[in-house]
One Martini backbone bead per residue (centre of mass of N, CA, C, O) as a GRO file, in nm:
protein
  151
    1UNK     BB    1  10.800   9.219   9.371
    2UNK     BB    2  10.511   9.115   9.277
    3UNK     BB    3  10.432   9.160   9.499
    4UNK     BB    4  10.387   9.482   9.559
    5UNK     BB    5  10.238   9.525   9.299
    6UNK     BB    6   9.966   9.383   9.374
    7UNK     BB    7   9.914   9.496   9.640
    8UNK     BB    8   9.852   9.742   9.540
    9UNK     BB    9   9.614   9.666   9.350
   10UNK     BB   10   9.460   9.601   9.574
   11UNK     BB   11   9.404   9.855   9.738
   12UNK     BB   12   9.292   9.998   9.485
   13UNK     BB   13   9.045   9.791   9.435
   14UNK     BB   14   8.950   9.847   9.719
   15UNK     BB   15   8.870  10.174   9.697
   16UNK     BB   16   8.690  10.144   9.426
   17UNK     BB   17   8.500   9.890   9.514
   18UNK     BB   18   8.390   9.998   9.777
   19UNK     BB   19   8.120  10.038   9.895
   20UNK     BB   20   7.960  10.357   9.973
   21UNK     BB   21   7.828  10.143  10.212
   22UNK     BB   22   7.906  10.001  10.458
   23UNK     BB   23   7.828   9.684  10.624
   24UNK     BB   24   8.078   9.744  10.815
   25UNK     BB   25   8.180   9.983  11.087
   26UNK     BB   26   8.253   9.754  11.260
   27UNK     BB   27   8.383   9.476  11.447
   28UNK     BB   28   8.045   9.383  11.551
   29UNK     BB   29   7.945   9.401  11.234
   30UNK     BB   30   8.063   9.129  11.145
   31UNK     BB   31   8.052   8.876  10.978
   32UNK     BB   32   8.163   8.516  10.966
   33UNK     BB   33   8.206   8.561  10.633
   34UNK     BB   34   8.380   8.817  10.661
   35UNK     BB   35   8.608   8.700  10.813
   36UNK     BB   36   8.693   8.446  10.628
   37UNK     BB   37   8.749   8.610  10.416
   38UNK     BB   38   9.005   8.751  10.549
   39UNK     BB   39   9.149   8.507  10.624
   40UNK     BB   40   9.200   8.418  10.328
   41UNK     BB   41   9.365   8.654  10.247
   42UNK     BB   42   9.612   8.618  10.416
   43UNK     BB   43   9.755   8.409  10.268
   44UNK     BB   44   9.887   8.587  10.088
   45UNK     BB   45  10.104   8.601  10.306
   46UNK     BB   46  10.274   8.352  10.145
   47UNK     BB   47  10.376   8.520   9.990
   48UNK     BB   48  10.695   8.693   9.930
   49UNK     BB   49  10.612   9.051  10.009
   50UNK     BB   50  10.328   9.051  10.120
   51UNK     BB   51  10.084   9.180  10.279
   52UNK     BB   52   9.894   9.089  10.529
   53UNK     BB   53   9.741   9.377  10.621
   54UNK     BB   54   9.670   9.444  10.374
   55UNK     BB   55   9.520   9.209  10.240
   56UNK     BB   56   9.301   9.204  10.479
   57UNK     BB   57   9.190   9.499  10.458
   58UNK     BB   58   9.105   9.465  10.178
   59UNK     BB   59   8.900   9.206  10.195
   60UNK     BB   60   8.748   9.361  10.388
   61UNK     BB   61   8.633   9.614  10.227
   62UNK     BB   62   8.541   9.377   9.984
   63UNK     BB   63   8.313   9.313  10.218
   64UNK     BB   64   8.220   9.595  10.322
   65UNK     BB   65   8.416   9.708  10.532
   66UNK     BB   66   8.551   9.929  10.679
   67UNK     BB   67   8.827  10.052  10.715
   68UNK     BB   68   8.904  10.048  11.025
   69UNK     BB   69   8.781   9.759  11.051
   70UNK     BB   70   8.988   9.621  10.892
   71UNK     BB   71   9.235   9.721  11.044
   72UNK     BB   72   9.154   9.655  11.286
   73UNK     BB   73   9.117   9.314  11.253
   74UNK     BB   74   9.383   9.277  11.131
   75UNK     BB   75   9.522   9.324  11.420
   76UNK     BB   76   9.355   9.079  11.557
   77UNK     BB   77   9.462   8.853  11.387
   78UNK     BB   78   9.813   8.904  11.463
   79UNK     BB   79   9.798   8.763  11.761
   80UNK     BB   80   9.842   8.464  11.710
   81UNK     BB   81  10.038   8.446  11.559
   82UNK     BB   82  10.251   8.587  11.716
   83UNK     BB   83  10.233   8.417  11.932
   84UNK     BB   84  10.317   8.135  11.776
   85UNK     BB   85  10.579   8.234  11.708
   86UNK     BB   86  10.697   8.318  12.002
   87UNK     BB   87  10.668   8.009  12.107
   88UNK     BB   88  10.882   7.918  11.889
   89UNK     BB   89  11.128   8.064  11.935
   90UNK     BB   90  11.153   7.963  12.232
   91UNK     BB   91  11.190   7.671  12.177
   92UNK     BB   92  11.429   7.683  11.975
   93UNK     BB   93  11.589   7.863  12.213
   94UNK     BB   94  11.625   7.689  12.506
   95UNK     BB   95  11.918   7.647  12.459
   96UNK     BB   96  12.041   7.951  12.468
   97UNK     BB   97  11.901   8.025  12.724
   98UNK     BB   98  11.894   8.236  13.016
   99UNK     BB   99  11.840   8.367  13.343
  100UNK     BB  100  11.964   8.648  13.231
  101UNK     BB  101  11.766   8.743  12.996
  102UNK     BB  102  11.511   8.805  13.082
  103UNK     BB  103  11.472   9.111  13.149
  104UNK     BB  104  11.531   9.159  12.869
  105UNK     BB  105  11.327   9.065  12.708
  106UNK     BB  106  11.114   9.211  12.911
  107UNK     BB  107  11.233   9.504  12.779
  108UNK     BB  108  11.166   9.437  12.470
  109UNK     BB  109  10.862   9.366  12.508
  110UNK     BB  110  10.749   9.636  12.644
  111UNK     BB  111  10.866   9.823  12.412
  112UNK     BB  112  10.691   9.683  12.191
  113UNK     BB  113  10.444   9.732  12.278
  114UNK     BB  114  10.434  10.029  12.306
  115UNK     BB  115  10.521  10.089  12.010
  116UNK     BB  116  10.222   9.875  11.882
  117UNK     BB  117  10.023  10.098  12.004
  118UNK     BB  118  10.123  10.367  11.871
  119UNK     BB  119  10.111  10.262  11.566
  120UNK     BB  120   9.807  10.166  11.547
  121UNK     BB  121   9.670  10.468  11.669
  122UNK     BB  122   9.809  10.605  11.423
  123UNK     BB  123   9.692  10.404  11.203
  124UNK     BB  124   9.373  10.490  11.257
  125UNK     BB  125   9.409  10.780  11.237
  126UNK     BB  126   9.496  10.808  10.938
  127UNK     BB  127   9.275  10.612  10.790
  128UNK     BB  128   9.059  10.842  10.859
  129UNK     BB  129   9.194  11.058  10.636
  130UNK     BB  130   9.329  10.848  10.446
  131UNK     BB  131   9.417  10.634  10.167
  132UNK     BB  132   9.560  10.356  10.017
  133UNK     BB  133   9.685  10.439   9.815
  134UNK     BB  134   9.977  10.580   9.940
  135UNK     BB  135  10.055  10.268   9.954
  136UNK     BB  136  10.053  10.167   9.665
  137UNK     BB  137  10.303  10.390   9.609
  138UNK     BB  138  10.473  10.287   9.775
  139UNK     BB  139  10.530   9.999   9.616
  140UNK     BB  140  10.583  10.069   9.371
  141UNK     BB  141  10.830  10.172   9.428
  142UNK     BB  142  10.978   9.935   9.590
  143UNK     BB  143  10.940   9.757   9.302
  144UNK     BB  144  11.133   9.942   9.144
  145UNK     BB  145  11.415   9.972   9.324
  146UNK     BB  146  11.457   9.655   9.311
  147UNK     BB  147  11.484   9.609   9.003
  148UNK     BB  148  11.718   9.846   8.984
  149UNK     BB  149  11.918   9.673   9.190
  150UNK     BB  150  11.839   9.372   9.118
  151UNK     BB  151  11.841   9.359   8.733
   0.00000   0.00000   0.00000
């Protein structure tokens, strides 16, 4: 509960601290200083409950980093790691596998794939016109329903 109300105060603290004008509009224009310090952001996604895409988008912003482009780098960080879970749980799991379970896999790997590209998509082009405001204000809900549900 307290990662959903913290994330949402770092949202909020990107959108306020971010400098006026992106220091990098595009992420081909982020420097390496600036990488390392998103990548150090994601850390943040080890408290349960923390967002991994919020901490890295926020530490974006607050290096200077256009909202767009660290929501894009944001979703580039998380091709290795989502590989490496993958690679792990399939390994976790290769003695409950059969070979006709592929198919099933393959299909539903296909359209995994494809509903996170329409939602990348989508999230990129609405937060080319709203603030991460409204994302603060929901984890804010969500920690206050938990709150409420769960004490």
């Amino acid at each position: 509960m307290y990662a959903l109300i913290v994330g949402g105060v770092l949202l909020i603290a990107a959108e306020v601290l971010k400098p006026k004008e992106p220091r990098a509009v595009a992420v081909d224009d982020m420097t390496y200083r600036q990488a390392f310090v998103i990548g150090c952001f994601q850390c943040l996604a080890l408290w349960p409950g923390f967002s991994r895409s919020g901490a890295t988008i926020s530490g974006g912003m607050l290096m200077g980093v256009s909202r767009y482009a660290a929501s894009e780098f944001s979703f580039l960080l998380a091709v290795p790691m989502m590989m490496g879970a993958t690679v792990l749980d399939v390994y976790k799991s290769i003695g409950f596998l059969n070979a006709s379970d592929i198919p099933m896999f393959a299909v539903g790997f296909i359209m995994a794939f494809i509903v996170a590209l329409i939602a990348i998509k989508t999230f990129l082009q609405l937060i080319k016109r709203i603030s991460f405001i409204p994302f603060a204000i929901y984890r804010f809900i969500v920690a206050a329903v938990v709150y409420v549900v769960f004490f």
